[in-house]
C-alpha positions as CSV (number, residue, x, y, z in Angstrom):
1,X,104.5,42.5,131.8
2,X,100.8,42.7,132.6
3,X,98.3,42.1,129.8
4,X,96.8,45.5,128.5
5,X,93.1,45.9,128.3
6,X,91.8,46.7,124.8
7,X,91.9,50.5,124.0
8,X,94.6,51.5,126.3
9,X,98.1,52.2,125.9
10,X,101.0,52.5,128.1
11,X,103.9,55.1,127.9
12,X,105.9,52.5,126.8
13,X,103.7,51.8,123.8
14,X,103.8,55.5,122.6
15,X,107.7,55.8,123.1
16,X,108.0,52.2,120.8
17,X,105.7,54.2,118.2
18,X,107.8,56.9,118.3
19,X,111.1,55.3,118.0
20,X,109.6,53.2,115.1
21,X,108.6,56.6,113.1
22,X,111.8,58.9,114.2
23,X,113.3,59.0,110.7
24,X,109.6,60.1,109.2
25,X,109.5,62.5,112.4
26,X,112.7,64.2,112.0
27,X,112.0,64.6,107.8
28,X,108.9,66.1,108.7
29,X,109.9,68.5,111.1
30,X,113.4,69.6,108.9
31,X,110.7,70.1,106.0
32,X,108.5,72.5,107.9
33,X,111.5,74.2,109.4
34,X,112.4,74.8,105.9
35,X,109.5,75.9,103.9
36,X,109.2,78.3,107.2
37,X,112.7,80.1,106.6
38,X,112.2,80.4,103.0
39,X,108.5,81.6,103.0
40,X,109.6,84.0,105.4
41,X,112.9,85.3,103.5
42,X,110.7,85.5,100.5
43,X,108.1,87.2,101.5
44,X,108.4,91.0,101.7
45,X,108.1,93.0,105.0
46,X,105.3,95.4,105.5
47,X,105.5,98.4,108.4
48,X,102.8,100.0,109.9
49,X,103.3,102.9,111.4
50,X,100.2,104.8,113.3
51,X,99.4,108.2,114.9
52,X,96.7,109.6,117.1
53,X,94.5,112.8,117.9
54,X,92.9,113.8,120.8
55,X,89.7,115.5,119.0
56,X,89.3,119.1,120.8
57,X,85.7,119.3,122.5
58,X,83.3,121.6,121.3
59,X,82.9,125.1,122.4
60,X,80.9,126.2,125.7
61,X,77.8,127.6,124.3
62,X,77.8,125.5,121.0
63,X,78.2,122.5,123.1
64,X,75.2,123.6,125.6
65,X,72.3,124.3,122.7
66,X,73.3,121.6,121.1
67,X,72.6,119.3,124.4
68,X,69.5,121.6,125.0
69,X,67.6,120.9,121.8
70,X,68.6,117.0,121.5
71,X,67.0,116.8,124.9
72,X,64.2,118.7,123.9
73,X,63.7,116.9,120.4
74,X,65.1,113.4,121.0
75,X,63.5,112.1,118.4
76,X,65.0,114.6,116.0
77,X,68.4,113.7,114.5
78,X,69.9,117.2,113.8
79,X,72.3,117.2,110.9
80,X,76.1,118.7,112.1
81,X,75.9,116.3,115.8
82,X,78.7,114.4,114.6
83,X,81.2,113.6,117.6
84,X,84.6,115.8,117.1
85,X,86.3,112.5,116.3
86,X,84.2,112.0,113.7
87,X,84.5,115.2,112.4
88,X,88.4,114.6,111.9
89,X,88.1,111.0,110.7
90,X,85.6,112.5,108.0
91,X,88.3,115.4,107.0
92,X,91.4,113.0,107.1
93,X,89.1,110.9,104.6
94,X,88.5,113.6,102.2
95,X,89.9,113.6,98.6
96,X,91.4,116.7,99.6
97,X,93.1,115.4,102.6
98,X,93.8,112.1,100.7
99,X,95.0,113.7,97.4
100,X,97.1,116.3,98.9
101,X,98.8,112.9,101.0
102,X,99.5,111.3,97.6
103,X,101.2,114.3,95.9
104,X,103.2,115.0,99.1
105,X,104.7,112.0,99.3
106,X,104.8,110.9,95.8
107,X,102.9,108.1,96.0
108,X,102.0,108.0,92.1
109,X,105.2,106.9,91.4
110,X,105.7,104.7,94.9
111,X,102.6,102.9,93.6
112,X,103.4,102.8,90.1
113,X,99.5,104.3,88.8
114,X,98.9,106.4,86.1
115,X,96.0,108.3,88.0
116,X,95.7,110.0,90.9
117,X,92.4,108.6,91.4
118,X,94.2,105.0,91.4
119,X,97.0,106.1,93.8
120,X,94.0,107.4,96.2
121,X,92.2,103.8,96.4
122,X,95.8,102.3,97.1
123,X,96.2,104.5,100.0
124,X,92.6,104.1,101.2
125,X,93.5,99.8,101.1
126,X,96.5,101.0,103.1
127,X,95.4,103.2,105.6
128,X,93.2,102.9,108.3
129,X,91.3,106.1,110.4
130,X,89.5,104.7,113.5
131,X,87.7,106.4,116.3
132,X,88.4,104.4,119.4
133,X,86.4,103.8,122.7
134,X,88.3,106.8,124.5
135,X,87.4,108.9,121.5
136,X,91.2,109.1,119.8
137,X,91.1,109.1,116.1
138,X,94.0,106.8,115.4
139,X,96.0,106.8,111.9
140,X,97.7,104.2,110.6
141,X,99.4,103.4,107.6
142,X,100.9,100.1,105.5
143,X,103.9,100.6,103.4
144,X,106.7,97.9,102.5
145,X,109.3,101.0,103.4
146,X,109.6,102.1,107.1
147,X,109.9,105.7,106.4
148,X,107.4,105.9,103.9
149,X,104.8,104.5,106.6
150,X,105.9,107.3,109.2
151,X,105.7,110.0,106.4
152,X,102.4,108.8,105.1
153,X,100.9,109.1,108.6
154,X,102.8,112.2,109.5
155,X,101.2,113.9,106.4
156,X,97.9,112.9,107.3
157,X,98.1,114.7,111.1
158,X,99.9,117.4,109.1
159,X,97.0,117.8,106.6
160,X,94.8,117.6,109.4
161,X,96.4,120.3,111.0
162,X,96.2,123.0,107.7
163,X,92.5,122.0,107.4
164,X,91.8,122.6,110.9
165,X,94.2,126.2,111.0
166,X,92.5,127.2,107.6
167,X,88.4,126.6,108.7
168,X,89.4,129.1,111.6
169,X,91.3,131.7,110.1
170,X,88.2,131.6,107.7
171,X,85.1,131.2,110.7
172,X,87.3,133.7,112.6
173,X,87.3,136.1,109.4
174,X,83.8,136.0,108.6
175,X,82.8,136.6,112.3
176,X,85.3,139.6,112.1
177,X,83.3,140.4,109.1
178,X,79.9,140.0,110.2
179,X,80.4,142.2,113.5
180,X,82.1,144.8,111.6
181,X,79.3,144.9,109.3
């Protein structure tokens, strides 16, 4: 064989080194496969399951003076411009919302608190309310139980829902109101 030059290594020298170390090899790699199934048998599964609104755009001629005046007092940052999607992210995080999600689903005893007030923070760890790029407000929810993911989230459009049906029954009412008066 030709004479090697210091610092390099043949093919040959790598498979010797490897044939020399097989028994430490093959330990090693039966000891990771093993830790790996029992770390993952151990370990208990979490679900997410997730939901999504399309926020409804504002009205005509609510949406027009509102354009009108922030182009005519850019400066100014008018208090009620939130986006739609913000709007719902804001009402779906609400104690209201948020309670009326724990007692529906009976999360108290799910989460094994002896206050509401503890039962909301564990939801709020477990959920997540984002407005994306396309302007969806997306729900999702953490549970270790499959179902209790999808009700959790279905509760939250479903609150969502009463909130929105109840603010225009009420606007709707006091315009009624108003004109009659």
């Amino acid at each position: 064989m030709a004479e090697h030059q210091q610092g390099t290594a043949s093919l040959t020298d790598y498979l010797v080194v490897l044939l020399r170390w097989r028994k430490v090899i093959a330990l090693n790699v039966l000891a990771v496969a093993v830790v790996t199934a029992v770390v993952s048998l151990v370990i208990p599964q979490w679900y997410t399951s997730s939901g999504s609104v399309i926020p409804s755009e504002q009205s005509g001629l609510e949406a027009g003076l509102l354009s009108f005046v922030q182009a005519s007092l850019p400066i100014v940052d008018l208090p009620g411009t939130a986006s739609p999607g913000q709007v719902l992210i804001a009402i779906m995080e609400s104690r209201r919302v948020r309670e009326s999600v724990v007692r529906r689903n009976d999360l108290m005893n799910v989460y094994r608190t002896k206050t509401i007030d503890e039962a909301i923070l564990t939801l709020k760890d477990r959920t997540g309310i984002v407005l994306d790029e396309y302007g969806i407000v997306r729900v999702s929810v953490e549970e270790r139980d499959p179902v209790r993911a999808r009700d959790v989230a279905m509760t939250y459009l479903s609150e969502l829902e009463t909130y929105n049906s109840e603010v225009r029954s009420t606007t709707g009412q006091r315009v009624r109101e108003f004109l009659e008066g």
